[in-house]
Backbone of each chain as ProteinMPNN parsed JSONL, in Angstrom:
{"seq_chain_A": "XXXXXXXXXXXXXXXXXXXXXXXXXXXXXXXXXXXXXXXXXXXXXXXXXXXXXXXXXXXXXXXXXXXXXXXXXXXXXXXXXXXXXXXXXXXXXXXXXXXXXXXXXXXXXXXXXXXXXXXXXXXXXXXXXXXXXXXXXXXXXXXXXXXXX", "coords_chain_A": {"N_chain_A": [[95.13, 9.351, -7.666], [92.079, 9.198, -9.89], [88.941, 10.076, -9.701], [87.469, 7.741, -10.651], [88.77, 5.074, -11.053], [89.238, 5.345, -7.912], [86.387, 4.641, -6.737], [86.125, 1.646, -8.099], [88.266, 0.929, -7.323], [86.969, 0.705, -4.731], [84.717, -0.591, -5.17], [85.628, -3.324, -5.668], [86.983, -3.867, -3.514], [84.743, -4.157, -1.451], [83.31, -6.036, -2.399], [84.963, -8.242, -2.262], [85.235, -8.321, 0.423], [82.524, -8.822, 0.979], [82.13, -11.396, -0.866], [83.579, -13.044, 1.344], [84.763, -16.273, 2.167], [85.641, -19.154, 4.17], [87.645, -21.843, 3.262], [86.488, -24.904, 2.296], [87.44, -27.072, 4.337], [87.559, -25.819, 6.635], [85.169, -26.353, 7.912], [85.292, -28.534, 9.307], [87.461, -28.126, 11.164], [85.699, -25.91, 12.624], [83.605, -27.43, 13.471], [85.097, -29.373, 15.34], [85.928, -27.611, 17.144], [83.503, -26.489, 18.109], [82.608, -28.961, 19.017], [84.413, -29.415, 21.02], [84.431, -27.24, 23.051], [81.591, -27.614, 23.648], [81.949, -30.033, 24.975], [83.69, -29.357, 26.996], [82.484, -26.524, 28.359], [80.46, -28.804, 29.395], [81.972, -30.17, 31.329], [83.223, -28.289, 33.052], [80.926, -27.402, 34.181], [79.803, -29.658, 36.097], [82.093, -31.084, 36.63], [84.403, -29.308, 37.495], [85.566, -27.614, 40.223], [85.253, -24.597, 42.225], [86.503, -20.948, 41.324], [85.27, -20.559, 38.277], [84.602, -18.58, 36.197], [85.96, -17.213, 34.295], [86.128, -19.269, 32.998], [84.357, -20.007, 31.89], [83.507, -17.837, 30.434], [85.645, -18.119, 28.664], [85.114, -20.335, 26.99], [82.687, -19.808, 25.836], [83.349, -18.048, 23.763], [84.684, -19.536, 23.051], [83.24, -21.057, 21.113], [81.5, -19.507, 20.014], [83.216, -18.693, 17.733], [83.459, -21.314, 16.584], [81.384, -22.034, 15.409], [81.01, -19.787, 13.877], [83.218, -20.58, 12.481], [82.095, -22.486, 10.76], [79.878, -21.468, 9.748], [81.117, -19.681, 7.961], [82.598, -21.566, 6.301], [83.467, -22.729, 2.804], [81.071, -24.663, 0.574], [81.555, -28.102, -0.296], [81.544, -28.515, -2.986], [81.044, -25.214, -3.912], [78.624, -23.205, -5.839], [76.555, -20.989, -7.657], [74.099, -21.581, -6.973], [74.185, -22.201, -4.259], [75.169, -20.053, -2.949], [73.141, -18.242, -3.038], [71.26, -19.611, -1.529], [72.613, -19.522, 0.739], [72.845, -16.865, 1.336], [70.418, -16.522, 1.502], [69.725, -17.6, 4.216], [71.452, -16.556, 5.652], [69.94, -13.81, 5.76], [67.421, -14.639, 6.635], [68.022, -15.36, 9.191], [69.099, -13.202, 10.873], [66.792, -11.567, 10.571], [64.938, -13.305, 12.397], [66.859, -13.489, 14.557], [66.951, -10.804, 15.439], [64.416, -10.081, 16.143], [64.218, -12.512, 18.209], [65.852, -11.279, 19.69], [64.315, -9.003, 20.748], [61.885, -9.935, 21.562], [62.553, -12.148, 23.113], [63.444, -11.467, 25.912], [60.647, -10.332, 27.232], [59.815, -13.008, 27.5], [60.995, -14.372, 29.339], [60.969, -12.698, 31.772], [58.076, -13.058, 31.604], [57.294, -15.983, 31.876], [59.024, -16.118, 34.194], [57.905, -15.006, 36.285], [55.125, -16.105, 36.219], [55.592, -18.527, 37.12], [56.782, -18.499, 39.655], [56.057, -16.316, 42.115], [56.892, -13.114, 41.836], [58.534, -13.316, 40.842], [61.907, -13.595, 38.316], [63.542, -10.218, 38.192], [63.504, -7.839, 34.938], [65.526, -8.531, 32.134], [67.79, -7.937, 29.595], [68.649, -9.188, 26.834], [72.31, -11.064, 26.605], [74.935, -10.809, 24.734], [76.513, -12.547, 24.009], [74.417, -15.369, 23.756], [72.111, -13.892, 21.869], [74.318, -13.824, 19.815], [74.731, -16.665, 19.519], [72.355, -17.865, 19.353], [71.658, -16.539, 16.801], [73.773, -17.433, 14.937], [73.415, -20.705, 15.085], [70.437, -20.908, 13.689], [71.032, -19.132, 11.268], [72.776, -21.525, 10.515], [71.263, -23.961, 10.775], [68.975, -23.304, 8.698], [70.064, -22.977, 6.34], [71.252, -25.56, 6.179], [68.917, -26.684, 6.024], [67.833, -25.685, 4.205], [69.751, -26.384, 1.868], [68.767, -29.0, 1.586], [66.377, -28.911, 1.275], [66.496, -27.961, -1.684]], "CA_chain_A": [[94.144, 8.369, -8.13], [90.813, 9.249, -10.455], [87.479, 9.407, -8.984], [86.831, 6.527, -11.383], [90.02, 4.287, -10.284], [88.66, 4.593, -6.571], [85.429, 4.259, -6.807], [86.478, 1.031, -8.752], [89.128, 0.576, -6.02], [85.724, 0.784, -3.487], [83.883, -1.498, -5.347], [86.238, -4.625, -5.57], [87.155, -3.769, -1.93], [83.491, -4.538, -1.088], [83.091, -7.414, -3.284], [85.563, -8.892, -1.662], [84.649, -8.197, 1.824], [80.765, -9.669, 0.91], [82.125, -12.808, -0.321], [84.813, -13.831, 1.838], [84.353, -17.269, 2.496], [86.956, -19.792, 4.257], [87.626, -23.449, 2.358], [85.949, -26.491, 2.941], [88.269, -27.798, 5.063], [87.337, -25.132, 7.669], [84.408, -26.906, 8.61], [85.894, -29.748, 10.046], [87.872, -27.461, 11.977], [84.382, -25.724, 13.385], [82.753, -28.748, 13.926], [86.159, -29.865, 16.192], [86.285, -25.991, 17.715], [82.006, -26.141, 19.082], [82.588, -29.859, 20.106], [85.342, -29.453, 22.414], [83.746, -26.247, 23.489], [80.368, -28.189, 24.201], [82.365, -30.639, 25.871], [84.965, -28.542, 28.383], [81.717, -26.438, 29.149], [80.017, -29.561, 30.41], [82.771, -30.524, 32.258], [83.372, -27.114, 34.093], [79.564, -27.526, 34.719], [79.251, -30.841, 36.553], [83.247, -31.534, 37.57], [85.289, -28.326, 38.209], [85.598, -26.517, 41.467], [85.929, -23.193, 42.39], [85.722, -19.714, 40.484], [86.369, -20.537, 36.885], [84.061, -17.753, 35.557], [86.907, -16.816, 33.536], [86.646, -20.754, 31.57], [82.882, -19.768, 31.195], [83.389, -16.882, 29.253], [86.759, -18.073, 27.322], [84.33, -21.155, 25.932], [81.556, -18.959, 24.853], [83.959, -16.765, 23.058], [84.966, -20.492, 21.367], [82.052, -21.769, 21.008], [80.936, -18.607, 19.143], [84.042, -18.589, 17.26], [83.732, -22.306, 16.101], [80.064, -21.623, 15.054], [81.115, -18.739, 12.557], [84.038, -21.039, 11.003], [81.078, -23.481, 10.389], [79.12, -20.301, 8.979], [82.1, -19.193, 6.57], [83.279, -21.969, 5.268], [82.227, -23.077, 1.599], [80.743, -26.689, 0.79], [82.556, -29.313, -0.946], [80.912, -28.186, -4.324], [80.223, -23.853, -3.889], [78.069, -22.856, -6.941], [75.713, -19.697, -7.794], [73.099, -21.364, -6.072], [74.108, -22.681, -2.406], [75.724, -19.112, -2.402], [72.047, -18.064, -3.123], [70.969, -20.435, -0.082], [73.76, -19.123, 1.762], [72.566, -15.053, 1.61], [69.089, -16.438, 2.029], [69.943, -17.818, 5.732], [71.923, -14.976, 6.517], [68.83, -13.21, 5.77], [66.524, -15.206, 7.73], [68.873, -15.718, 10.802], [69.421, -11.848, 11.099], [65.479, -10.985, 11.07], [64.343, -13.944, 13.968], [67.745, -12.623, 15.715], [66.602, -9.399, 16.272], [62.824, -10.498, 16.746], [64.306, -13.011, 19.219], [66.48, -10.276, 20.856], [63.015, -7.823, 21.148], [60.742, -10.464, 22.376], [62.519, -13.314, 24.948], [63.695, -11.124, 27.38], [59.967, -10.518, 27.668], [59.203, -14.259, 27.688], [61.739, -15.268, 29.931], [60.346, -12.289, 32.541], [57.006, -13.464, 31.482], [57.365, -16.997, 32.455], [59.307, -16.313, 35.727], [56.879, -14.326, 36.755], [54.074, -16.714, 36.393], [56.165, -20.139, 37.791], [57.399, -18.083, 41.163], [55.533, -14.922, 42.273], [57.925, -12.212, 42.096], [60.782, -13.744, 40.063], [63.027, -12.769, 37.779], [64.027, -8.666, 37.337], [63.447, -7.761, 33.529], [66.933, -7.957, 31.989], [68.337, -7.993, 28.305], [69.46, -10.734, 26.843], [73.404, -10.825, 26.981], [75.687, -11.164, 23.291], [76.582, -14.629, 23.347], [72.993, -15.467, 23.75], [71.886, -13.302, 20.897], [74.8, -14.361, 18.208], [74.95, -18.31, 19.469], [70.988, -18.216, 18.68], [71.548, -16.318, 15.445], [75.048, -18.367, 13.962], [72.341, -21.67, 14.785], [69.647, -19.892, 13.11], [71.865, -19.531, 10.044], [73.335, -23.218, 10.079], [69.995, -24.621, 10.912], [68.294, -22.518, 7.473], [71.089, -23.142, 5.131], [71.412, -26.904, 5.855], [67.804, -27.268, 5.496], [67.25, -25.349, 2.461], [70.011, -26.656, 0.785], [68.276, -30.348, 1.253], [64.778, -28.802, -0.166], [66.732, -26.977, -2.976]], "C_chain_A": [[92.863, 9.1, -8.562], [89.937, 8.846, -9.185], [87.095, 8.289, -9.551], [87.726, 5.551, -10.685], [89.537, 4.126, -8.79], [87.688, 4.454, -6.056], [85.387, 2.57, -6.695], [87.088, -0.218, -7.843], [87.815, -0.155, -4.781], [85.066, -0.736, -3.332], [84.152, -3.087, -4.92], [86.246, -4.801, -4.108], [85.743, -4.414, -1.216], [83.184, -5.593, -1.345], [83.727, -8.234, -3.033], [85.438, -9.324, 0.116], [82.963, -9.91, 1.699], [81.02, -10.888, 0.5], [83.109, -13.561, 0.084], [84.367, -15.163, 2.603], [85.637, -18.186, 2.667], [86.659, -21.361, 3.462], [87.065, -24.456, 3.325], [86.322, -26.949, 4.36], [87.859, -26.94, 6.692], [85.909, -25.408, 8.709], [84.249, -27.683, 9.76], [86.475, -29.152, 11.244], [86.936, -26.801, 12.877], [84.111, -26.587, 14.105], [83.481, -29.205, 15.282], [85.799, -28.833, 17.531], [84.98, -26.203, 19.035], [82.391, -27.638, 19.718], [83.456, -29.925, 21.705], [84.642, -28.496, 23.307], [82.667, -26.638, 24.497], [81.161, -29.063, 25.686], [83.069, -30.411, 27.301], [83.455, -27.802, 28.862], [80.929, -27.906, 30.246], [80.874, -30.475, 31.528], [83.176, -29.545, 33.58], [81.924, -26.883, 34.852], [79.576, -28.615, 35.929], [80.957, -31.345, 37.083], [84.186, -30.538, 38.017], [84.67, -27.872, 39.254], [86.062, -25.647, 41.626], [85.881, -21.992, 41.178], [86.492, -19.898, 38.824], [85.214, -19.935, 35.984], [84.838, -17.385, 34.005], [86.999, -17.975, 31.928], [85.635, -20.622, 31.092], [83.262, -18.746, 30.084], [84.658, -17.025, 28.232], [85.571, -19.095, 26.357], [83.113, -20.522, 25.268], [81.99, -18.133, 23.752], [84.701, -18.373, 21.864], [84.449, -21.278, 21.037], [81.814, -21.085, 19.398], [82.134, -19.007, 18.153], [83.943, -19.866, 15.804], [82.282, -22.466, 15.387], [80.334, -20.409, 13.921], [82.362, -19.278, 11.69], [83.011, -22.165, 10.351], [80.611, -22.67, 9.156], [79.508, -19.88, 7.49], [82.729, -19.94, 5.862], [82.295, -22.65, 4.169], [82.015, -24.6, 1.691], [81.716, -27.205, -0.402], [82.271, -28.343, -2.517], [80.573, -26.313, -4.371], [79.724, -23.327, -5.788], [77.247, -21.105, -6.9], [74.563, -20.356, -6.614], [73.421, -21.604, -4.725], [74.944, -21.284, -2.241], [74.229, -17.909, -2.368], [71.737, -18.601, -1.589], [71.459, -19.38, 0.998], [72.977, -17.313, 2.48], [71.205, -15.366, 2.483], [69.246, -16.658, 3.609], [70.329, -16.823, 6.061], [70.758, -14.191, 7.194], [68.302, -12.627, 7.109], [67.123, -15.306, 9.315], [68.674, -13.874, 11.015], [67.681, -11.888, 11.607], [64.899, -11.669, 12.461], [65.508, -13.832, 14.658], [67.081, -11.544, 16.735], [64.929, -9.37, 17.036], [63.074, -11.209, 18.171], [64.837, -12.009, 20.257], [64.952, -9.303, 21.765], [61.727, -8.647, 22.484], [61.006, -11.454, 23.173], [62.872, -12.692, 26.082], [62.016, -10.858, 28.197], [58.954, -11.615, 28.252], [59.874, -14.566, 29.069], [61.215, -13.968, 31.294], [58.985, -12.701, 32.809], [56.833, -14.512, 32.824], [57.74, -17.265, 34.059], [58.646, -15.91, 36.514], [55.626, -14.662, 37.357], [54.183, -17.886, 37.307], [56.545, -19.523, 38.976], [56.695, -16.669, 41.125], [56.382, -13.779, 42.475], [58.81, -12.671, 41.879], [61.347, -13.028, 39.742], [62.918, -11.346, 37.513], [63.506, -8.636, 35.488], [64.617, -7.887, 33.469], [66.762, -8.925, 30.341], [68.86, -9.222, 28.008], [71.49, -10.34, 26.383], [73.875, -11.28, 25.047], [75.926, -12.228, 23.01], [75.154, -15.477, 23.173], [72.416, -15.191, 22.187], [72.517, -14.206, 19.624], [74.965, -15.911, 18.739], [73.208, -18.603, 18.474], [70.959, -17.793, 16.706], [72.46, -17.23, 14.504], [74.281, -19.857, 13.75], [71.179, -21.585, 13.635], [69.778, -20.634, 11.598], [72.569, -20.57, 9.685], [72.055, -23.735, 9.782], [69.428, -24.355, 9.195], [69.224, -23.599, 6.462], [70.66, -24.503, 5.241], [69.829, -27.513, 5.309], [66.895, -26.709, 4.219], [67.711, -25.324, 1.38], [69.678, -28.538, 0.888], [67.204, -30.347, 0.785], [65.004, -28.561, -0.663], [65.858, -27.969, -4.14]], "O_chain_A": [[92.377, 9.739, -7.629], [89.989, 8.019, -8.274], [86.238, 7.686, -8.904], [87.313, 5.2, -9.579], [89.407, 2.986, -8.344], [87.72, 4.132, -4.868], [84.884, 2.017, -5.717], [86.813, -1.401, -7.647], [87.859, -1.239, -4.199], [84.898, -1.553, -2.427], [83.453, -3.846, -4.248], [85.641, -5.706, -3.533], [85.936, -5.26, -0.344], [82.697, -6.276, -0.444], [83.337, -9.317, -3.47], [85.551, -10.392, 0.718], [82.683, -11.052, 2.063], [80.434, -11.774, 1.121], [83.543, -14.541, -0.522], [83.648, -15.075, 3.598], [86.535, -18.212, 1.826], [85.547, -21.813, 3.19], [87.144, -24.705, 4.528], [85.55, -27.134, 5.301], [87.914, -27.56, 7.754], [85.65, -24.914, 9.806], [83.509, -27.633, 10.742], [86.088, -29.563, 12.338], [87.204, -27.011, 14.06], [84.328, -26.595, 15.316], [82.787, -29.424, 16.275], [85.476, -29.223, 18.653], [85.135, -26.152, 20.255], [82.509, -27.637, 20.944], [83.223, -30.285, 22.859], [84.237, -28.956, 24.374], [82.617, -26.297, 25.679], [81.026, -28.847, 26.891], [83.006, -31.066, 28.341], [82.998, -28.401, 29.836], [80.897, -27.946, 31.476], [80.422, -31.272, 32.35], [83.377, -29.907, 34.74], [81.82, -26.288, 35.924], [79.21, -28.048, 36.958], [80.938, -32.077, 38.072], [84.859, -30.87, 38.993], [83.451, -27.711, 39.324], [87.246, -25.497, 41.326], [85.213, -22.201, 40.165], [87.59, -19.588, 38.363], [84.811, -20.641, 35.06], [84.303, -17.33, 32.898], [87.428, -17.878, 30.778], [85.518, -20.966, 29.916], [83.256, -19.049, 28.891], [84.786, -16.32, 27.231], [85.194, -18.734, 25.242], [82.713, -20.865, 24.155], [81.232, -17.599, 22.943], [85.03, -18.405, 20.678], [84.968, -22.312, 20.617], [81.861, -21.573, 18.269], [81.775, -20.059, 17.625], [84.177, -19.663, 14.612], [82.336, -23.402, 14.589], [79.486, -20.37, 13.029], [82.658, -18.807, 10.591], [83.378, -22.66, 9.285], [80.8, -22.951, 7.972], [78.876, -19.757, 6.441], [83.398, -19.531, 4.913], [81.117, -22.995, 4.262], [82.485, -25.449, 2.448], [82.43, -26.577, -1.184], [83.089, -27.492, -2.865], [79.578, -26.128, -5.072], [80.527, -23.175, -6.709], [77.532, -20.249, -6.062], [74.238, -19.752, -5.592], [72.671, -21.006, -3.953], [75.56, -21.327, -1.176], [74.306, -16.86, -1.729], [72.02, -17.921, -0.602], [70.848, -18.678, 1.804], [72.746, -16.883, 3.611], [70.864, -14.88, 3.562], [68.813, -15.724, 4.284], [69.662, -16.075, 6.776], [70.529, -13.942, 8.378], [68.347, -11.681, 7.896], [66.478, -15.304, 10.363], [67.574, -13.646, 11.517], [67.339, -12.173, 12.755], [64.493, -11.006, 13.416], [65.242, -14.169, 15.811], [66.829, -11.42, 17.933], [64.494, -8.838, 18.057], [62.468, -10.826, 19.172], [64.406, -11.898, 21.405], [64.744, -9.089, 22.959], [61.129, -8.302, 23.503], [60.138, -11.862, 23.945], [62.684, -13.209, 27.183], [61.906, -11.061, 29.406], [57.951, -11.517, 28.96], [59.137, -15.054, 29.926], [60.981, -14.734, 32.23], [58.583, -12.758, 33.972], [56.511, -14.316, 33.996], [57.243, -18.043, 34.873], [58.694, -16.42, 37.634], [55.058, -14.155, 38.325], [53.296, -18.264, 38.072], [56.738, -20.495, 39.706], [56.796, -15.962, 40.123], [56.53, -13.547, 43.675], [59.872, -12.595, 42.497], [61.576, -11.952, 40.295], [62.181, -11.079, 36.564], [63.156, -9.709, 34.996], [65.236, -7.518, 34.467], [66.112, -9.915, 30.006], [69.378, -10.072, 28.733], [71.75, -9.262, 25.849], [73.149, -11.953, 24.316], [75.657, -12.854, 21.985], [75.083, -16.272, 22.236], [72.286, -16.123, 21.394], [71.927, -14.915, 18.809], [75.657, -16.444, 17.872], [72.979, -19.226, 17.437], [70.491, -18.417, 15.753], [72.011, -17.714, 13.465], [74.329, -20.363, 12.628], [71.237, -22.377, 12.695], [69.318, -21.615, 11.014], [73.025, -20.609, 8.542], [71.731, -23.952, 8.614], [69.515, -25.342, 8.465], [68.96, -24.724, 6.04], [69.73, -24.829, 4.504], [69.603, -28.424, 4.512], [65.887, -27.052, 3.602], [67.249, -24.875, 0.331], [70.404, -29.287, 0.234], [66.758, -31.238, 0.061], [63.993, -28.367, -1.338], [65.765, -27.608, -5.313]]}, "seq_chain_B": "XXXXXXXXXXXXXXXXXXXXXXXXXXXXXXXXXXXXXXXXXXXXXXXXXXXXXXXXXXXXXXXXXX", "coords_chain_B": {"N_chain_B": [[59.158, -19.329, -15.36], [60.199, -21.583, -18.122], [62.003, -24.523, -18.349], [63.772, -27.151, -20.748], [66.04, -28.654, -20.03], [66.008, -31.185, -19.342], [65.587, -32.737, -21.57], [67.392, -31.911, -23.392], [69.641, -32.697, -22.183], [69.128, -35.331, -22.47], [69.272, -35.701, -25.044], [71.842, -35.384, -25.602], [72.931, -37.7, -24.368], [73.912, -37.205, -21.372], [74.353, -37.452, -18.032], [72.821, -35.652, -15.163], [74.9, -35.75, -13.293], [77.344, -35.574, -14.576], [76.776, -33.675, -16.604], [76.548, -31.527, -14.182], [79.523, -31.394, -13.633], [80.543, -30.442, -15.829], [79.765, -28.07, -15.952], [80.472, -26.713, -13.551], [79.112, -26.63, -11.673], [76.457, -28.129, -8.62], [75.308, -31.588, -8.88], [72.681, -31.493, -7.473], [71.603, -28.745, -8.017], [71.738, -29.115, -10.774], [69.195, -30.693, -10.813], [67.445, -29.385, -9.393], [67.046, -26.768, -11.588], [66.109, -28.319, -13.785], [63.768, -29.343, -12.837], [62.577, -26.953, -12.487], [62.458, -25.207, -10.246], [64.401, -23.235, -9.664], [65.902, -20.52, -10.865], [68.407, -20.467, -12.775], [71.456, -18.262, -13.266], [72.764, -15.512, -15.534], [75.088, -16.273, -16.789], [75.528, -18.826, -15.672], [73.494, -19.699, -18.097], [74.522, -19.261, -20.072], [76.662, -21.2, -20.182], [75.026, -23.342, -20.147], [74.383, -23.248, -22.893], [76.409, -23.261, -24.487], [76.941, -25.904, -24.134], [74.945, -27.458, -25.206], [74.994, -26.311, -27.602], [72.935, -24.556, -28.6], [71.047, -21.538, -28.764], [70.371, -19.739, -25.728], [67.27, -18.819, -25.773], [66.147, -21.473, -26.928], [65.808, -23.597, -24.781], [65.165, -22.141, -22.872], [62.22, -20.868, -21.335], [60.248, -18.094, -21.469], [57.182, -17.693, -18.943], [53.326, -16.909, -18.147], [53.582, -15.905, -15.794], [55.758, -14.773, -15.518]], "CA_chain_B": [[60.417, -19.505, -16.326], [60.276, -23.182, -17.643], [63.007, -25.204, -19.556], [63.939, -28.371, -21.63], [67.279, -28.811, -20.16], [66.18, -32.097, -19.328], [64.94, -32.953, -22.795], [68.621, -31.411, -23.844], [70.534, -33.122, -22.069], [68.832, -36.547, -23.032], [69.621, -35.643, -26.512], [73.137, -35.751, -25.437], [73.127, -38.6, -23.448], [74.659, -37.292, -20.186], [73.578, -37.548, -16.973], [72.689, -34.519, -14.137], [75.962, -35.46, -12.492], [77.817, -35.354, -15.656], [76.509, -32.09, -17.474], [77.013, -30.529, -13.157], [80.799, -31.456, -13.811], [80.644, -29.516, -17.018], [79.861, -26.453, -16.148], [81.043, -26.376, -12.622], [77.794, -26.385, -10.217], [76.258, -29.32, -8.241], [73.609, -32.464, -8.966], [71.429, -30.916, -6.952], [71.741, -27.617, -9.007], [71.184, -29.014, -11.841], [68.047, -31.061, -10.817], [66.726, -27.603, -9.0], [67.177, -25.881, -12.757], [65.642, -28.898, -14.493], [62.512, -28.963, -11.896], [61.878, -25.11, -12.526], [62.823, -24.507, -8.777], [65.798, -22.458, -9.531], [66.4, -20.405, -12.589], [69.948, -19.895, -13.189], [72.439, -17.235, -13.706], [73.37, -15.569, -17.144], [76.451, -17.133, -17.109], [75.142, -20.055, -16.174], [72.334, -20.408, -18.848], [74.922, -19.548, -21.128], [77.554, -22.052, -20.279], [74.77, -24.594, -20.601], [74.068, -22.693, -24.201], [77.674, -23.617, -25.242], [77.07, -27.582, -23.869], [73.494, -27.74, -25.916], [75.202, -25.81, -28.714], [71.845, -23.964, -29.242], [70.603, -20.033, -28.071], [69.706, -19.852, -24.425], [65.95, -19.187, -25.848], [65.66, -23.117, -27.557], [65.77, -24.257, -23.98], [64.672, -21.545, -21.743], [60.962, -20.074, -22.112], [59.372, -17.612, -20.332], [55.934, -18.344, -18.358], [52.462, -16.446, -18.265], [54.093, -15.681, -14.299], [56.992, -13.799, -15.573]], "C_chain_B": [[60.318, -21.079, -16.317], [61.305, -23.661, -18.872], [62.957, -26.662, -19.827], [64.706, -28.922, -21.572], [67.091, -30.16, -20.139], [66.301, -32.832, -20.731], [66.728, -32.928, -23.878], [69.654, -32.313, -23.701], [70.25, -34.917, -22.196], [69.39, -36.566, -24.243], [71.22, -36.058, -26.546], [73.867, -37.198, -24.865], [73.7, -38.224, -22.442], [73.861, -37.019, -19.317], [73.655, -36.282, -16.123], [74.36, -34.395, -13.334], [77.307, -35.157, -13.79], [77.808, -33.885, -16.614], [76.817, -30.761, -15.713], [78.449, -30.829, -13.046], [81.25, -30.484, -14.574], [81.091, -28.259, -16.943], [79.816, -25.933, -14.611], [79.723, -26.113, -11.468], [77.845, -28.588, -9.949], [75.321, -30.33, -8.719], [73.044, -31.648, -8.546], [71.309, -29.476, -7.544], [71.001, -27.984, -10.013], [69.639, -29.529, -12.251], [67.252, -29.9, -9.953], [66.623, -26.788, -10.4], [66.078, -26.686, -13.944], [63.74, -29.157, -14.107], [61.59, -27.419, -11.881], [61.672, -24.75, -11.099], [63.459, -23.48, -8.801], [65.872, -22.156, -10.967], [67.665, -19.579, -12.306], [70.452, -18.451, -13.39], [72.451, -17.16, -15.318], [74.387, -16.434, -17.431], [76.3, -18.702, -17.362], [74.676, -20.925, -17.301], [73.786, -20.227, -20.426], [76.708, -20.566, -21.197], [76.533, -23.429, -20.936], [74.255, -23.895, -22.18], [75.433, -23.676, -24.783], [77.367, -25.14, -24.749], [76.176, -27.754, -24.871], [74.07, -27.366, -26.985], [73.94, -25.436, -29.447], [71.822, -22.614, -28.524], [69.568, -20.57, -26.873], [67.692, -20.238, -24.784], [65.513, -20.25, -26.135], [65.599, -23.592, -26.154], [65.18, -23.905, -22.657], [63.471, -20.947, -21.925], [60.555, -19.155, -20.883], [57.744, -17.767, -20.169], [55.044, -16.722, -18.715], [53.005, -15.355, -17.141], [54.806, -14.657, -14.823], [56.906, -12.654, -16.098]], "O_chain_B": [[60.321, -21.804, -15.322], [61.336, -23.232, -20.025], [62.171, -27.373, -19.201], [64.882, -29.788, -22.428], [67.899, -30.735, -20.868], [67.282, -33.563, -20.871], [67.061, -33.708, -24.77], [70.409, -32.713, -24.587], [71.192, -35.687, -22.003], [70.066, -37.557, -24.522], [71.721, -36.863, -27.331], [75.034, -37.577, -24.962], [74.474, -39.156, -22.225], [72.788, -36.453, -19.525], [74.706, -35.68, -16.344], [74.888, -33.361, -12.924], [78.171, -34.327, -13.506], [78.749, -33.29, -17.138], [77.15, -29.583, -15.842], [78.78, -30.36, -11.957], [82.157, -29.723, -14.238], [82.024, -27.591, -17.392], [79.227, -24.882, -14.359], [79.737, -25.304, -10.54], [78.436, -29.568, -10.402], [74.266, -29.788, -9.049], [72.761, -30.77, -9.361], [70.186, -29.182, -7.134], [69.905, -27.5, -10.293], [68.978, -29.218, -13.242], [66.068, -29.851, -10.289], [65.841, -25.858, -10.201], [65.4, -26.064, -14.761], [62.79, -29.142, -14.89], [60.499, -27.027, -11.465], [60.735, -24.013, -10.791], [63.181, -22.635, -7.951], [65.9, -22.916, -11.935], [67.852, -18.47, -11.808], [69.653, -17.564, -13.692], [72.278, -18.061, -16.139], [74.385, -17.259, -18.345], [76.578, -19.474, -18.28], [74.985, -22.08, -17.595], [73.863, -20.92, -21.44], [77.58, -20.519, -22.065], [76.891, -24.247, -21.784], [73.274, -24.582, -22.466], [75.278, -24.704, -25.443], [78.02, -25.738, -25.604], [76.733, -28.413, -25.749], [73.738, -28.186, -27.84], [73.732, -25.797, -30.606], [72.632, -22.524, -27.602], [68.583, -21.308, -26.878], [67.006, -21.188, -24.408], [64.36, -20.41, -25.735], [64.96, -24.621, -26.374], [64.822, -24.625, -21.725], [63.541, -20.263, -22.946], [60.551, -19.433, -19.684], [57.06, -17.949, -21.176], [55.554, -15.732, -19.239], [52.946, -14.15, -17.383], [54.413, -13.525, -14.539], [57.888, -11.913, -16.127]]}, "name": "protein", "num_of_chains": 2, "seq": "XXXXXXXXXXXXXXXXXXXXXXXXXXXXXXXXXXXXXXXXXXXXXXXXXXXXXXXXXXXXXXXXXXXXXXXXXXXXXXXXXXXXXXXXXXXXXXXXXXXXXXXXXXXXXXXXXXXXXXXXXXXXXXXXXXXXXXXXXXXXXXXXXXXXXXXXXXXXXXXXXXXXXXXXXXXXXXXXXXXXXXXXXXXXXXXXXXXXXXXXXXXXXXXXXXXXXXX"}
């Protein structure tokens, strides 16, 4: 294969990657995915007994899950611009991600700190934390800046 | 960047949801393009070239801004 040919090869490869986006229909399926999710957590909250650590962290893992088929799939109509929209959220979700990652673990020490004398340890904020706030983030943006478009 | 599409597509008689059938975007596209919110793609400006059957410039102008 030419350096030109896989270069070429590179490019498409990429271009394909950047806009892989699932169909419409995959929304619905999200939407289904975080409700149940929402729902079985608040049930393992307030009616299960006994160590089901294990149901905590499968629903966060399909929570998250059902929150990024929301993310990826296209709208009824996908054009140049709501794929415009679309990058722009990304964007924006990514930068107050990482801002949020830098600065609540110091809030949330802050605060405990002040409400109980000698509270909470410092500690990091944990991954599901992080990408649930950011995949919101990026729904939240999008939906509301493709109703000011 | 300010345009005439509206002005254009009066001439034609069709409506925002009608001329965003056309050429494959949404209403709200096309009233974001007609508002000078949103300026289009090449492709775009020249799909709506081929609907107007005039050169992108009869409809698209550029500003003092640009």
């Amino acid at each position: 294969m030419g350096t030109e040919k896989f270069v070429e090869y590179e490019r498409k490869r990429l271009n394909k990657i950047a806009s892989l986006r699932l169909p419409n229909q995959f929304m619905i399926i999200g939407v289904m995915v975080v409700a149940i999710s929402i729902i079985t957590m608040m049930l393992r909250a307030f009616a299960l007994e006994g160590d089901t650590q294990w149901l905590k962290l499968l629903l966060q893992k399909t929570l998250l899950v059902g929150l990024l088929l929301m993310s990826l799939s296209k709208d009824k109509i996908e054009d140049e611009m709501t794929i415009g929209l679309r990058s722009q959220s990304y964007a924006i979700a990514f930068i107050i991600g990482v801002i949020y990652a830098l600065v609540m673990p110091y809030v949330e020490y802050g605060v405990s700190n002040v409400v109980h004398s000698g509270g909470e340890s410092y500690k990091d904020l944990g991954d599901f934390q992080v990408l649930l706030f950011m995949l919101m983030i990026q729904l939240l943006f999008y939906h509301t800046l493709k109703r000011y478009r | 960047m300010q345009n005439t599409i509206k002005v254009e597509r009066a001439i034609l008689g069709i409506t925002q949801d009608e001329l965003a059938k056309k050429i494959g975007v949404s209403r709200q596209t096309i009233n974001s393009i007609e508002a000078n919110r949103y300026v289009p793609s090449t492709v775009l400006a020249l799909k709506l070239s081929a609907i107007f059957n005039k050169p992108v410039n009869d409809f698209f102008r550029l500003t003092d801004q640009d």
